[in-house]
C-alpha positions in Angstrom: 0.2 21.3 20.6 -0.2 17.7 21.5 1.7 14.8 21.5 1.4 11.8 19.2 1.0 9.5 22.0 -2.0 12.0 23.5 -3.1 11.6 19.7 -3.1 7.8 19.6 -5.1 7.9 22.7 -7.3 10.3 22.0 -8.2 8.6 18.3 -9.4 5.7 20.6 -5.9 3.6 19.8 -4.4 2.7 23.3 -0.8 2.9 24.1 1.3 -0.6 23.9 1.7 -2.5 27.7 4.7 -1.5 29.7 6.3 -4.8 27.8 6.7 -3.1 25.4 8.6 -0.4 26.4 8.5 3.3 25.9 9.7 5.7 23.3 12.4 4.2 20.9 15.3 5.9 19.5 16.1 3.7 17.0 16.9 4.7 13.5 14.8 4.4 10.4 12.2 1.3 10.6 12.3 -1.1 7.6 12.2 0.8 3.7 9.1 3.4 4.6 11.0 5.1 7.5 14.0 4.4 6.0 13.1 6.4 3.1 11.3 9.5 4.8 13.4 11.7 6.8 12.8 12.2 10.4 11.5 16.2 10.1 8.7 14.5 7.0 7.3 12.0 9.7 6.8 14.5 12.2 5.2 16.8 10.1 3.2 13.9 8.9 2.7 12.4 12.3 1.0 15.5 13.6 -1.1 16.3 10.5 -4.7 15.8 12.0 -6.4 14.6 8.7 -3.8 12.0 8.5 -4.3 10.7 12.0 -8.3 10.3 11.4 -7.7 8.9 8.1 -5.4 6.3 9.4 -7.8 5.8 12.4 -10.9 5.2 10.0 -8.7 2.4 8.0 -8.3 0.5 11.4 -11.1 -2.0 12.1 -10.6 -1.9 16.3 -11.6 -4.9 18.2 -10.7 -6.1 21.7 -7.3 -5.1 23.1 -5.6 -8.7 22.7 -6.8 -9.0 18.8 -5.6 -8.3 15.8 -7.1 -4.8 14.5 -7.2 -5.2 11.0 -6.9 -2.6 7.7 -9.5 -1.9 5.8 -7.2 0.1 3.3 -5.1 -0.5 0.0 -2.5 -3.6 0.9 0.7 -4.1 -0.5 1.9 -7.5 -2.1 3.2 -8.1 1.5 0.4 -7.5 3.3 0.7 -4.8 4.8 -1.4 -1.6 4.9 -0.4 1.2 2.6 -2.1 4.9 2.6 -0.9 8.4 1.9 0.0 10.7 4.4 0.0 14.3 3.9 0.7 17.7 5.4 -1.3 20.5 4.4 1.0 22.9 6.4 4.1 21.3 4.8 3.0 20.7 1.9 4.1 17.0 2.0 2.8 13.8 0.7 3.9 10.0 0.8 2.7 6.8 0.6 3.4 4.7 3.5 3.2 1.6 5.6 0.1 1.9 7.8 2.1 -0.2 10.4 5.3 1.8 10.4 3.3 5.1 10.7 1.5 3.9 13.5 4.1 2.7 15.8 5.7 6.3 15.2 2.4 7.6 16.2 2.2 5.9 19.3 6.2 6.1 20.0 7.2 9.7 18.0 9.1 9.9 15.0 12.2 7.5 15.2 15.7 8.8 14.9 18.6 7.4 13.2 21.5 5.9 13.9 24.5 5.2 11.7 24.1 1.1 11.0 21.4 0.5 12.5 18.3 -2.1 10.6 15.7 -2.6 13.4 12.5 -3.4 12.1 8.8 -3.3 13.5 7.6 -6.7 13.1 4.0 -8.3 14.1 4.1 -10.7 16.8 0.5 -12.3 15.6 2.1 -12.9 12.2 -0.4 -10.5 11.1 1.0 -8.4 8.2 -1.7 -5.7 8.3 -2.7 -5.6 12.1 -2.6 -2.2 13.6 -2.6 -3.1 17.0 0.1 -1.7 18.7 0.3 -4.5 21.6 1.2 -7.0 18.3 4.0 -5.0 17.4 7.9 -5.6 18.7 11.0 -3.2 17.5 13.7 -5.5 16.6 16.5 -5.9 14.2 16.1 -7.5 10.3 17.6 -10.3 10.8 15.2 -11.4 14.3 12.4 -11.0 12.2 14.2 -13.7 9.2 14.8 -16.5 11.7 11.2 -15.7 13.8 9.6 -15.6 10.5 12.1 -18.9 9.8 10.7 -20.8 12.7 7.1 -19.4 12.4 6.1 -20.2 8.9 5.7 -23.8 9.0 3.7 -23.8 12.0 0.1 -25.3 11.5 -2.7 -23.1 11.4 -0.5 -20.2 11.8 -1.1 -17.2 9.7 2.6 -17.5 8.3 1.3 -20.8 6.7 -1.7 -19.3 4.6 -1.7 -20.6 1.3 -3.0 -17.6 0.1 0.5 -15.8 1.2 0.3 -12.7 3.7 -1.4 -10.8 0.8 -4.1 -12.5 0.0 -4.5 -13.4 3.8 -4.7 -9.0 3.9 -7.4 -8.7 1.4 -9.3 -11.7 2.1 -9.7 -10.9 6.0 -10.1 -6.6 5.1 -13.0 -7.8 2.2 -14.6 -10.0 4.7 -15.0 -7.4 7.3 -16.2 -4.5 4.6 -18.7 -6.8 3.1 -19.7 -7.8 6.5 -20.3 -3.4 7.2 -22.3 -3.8 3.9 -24.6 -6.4 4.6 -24.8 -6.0 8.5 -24.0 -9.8 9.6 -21.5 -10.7 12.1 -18.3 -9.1 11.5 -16.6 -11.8 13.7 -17.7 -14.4 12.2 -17.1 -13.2 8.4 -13.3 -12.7 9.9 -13.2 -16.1 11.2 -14.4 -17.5 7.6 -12.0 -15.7 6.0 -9.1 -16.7 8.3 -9.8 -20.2 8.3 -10.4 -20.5 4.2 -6.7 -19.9 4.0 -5.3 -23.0 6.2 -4.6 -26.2 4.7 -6.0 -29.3 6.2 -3.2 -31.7 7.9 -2.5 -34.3 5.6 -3.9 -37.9 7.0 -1.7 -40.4 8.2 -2.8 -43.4 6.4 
């Protein structure tokens, strides 16, 4: 049987830079892992339908981008789907992000007090590129998110909040399928209707 990370590769979802490290293992990664044992996600991580479902909610671009998800969001912003296992028998809803990063790194393990947490270095909520994504603890992600969210133009500072950021940028792109115009520039459109203008100084 394969791997996950032959799976990831094979699905046309490349493998994070050596920056990122190899195979973590940490315990259970923010409230989706946390709340599906280990044994569930790697029944779930090596279901075949799951992996081309996920891979079909992932809009791919260029290897430095954010890959965006075309699938149901959560009031977060980040991507939600169900995962099965015919074998098992199993089903859960989980976060697209969180199910990815096991996919490319294998099911996490856990460790007694432990609270790491896969966060998005773009500020992205529901990218899927794995090269966006960093394994740290909660409370990194409170003071990066802390020192991020004010930052002009950023995607922390949306007024639409990471949510409507999601849908906006996902509805943008389907729409874009639909119609057959320039799915870069529908993204760009919808990114840039969320930022404020800086307020004049006279």
């Amino acid at each position: 049987m394969s791997s996950p990370r032959d799976d990831w590769q094979q699905l046309g979802l490349p493998l994070p830079g050596p920056d990122l490290g190899g195979p973590q293992a940490f315990s259970s990664v923010a409230r989706t892992a946390a709340a599906v044992p280990v044994a569930v996600w790697e029944a779930l991580l090596t279901d075949v339908e799951t992996r081309l479902r996920y891979r079909a909610r992932v809009y791919q671009r260029g290897p430095d981008e954010c890959w965006y998800w075309l699938g149901a969001i959560s009031s977060t912003g980040h991507g939600k789907f169900r995962a099965s296992s015919a074998a098992r028998g199993l089903s859960r809803v989980v976060t697209a992000h969180v199910y990815g990063y096991q996919l490319a790194y294998g099911a996490l393990h856990a460790r007694p007090g432990e609270d790491p947490v896969i966060s998005h270095r773009c500020d992205e909520a529901s990218c899927q590129n794995p090269r966006h994504w960093r394994l740290g603890t909660r409370a990194e992600n409170s003071i990066e998110y802390a020192e991020r969210r004010r930052r002009l133009g950023g995607p922390l500072a949306d007024v639409r909040g990471a949510h409507g950021r999601a849908v906006a940028v996902r509805d943008a792109i389907l729409a874009a399928r639909r119609s057959g115009s320039d799915i870069e520039e529908a993204i760009a459109a919808a990114l840039a209707a969320g930022i404020a203008e800086a307020p004049g100084l006279f």
